[in-house]
C-alpha positions as CSV (number, residue, x, y, z in Angstrom):
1,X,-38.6,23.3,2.4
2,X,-35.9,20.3,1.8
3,X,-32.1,21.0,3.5
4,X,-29.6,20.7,0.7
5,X,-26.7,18.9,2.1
6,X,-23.2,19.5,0.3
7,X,-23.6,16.1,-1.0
8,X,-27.0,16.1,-2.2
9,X,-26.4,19.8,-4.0
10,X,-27.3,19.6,-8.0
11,X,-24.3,21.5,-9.1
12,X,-21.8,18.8,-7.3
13,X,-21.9,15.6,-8.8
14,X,-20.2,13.0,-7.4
15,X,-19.3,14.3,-4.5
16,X,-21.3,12.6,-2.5
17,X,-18.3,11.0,-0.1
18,X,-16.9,14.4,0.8
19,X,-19.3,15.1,3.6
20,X,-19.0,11.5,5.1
21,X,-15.5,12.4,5.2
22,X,-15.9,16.0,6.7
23,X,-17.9,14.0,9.5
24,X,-15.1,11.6,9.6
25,X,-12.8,14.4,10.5
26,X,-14.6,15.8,12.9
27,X,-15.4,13.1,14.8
28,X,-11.4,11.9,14.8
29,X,-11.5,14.0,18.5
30,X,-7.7,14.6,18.7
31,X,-6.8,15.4,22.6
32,X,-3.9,17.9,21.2
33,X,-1.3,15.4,22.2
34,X,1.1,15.0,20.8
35,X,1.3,19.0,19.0
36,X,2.1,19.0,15.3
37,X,2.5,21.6,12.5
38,X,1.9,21.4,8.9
39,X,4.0,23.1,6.5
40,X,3.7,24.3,2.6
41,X,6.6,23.4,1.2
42,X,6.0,24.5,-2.5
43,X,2.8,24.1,-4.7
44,X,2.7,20.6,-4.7
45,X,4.5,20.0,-1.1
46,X,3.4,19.1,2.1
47,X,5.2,18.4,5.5
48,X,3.3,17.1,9.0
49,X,6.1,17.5,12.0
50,X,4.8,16.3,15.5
51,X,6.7,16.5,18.5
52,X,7.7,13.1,19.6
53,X,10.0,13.7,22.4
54,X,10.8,10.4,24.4
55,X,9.5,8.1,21.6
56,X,11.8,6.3,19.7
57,X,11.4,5.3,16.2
58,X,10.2,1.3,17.0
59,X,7.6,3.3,19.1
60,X,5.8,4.9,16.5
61,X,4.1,3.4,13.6
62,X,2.4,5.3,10.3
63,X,-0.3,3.8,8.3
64,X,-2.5,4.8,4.9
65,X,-5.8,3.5,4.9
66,X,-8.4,4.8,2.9
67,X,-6.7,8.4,2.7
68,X,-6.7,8.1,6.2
69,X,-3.0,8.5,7.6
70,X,-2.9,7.4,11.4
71,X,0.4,8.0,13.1
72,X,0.5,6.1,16.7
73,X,3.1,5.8,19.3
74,X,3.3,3.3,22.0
75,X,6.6,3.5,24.9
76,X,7.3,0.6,26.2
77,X,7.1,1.0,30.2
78,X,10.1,0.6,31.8
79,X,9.1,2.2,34.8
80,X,9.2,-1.0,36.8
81,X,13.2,-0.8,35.9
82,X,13.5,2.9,37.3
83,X,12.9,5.0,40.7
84,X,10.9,7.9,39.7
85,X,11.6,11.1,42.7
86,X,9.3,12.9,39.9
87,X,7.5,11.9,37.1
88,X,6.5,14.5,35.3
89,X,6.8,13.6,31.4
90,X,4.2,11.4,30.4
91,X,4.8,8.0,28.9
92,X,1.6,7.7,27.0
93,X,0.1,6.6,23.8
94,X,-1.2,8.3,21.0
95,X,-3.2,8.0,17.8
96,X,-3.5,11.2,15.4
97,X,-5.2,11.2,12.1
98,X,-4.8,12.9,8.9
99,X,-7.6,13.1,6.1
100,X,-5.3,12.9,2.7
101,X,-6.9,14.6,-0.6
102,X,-7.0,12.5,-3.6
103,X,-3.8,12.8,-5.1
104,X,-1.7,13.7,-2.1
105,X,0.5,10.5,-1.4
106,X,3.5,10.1,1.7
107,X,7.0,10.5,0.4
108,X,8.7,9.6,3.3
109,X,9.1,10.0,6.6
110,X,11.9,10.9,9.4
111,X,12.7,11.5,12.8
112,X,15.0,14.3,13.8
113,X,15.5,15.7,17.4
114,X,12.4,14.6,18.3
115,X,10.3,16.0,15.9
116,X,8.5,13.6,13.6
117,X,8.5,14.6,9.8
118,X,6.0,13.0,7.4
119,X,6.3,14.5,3.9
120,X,3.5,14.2,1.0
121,X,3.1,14.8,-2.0
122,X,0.3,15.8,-4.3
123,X,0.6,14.7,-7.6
124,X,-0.5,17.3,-10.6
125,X,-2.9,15.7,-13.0
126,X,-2.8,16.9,-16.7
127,X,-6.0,18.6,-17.9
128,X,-7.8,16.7,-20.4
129,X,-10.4,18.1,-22.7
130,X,-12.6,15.5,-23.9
131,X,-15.4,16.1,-26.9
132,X,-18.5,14.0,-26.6
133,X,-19.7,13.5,-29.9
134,X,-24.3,13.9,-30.4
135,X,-26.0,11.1,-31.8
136,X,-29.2,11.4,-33.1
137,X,-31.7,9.7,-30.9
138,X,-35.6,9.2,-30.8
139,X,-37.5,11.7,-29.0
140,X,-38.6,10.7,-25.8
């Protein structure tokens, strides 16, 4: 008996690519740092917020790549400038990595207390119903 992968299956053609990216995503391996949410903000509305505290906005950086948005943040070390009686928040870097739909595209992004807001957008396609017209053929 042959495994039917979700890519191989007869009934979805041309979606071959989705389970190379569902192994994508899992093997992205996120620590947890730094926390996030994502929001609904309507039907075609999306917001990521991570909690950025300590990084400033030339810290971080945001990229697209093949529906692949990375956010990474990088403090600079100061600490040769400061006496530390107790360190105790972390001045570390960070990559996290969001899968993107087709469709969904990044509006914008801002910083606010913090918190790191990424907004996206999916955009609606209109429903086309195309009629493919028989021509008579030779039988095979």
């Amino acid at each position: 008996m042959t495994k039917l992968t979700l890519g191989s299956h007869p009934f979805l053609l041309g979606f071959d690519q989705l389970e190379r990216l569902v192994e994508r995503t899992a093997k992205a391996g996120n620590d947890g740092y730094p926390p996030y949410n994502i929001e609904q903000n309507g039907d075609n509305a999306y917001r990521i917020t991570l909690a950025v505290a300590g990084f400033a906005e030339d810290d971080l950086s945001i990229t697209l790549e093949d529906r692949q948005l990375v956010i990474r943040g990088r403090q600079s070390d100061d600490s040769d400038e400061r006496v530390f009686l107790h360190r105790g928040i972390a001045a570390r870097q960070f990559q996290r990595s969001f899968v993107l739909a087709e469709g969904v595209d990044v509006a914008g992004a801002s910083m606010e207390h913090g918190l790191l807001h990424i907004e996206l957008k999916r955009s609606v396609a209109e429903s086309v119903v195309q009629t493919i017209r028989i021509t008579p053929g030779a039988a095979r």
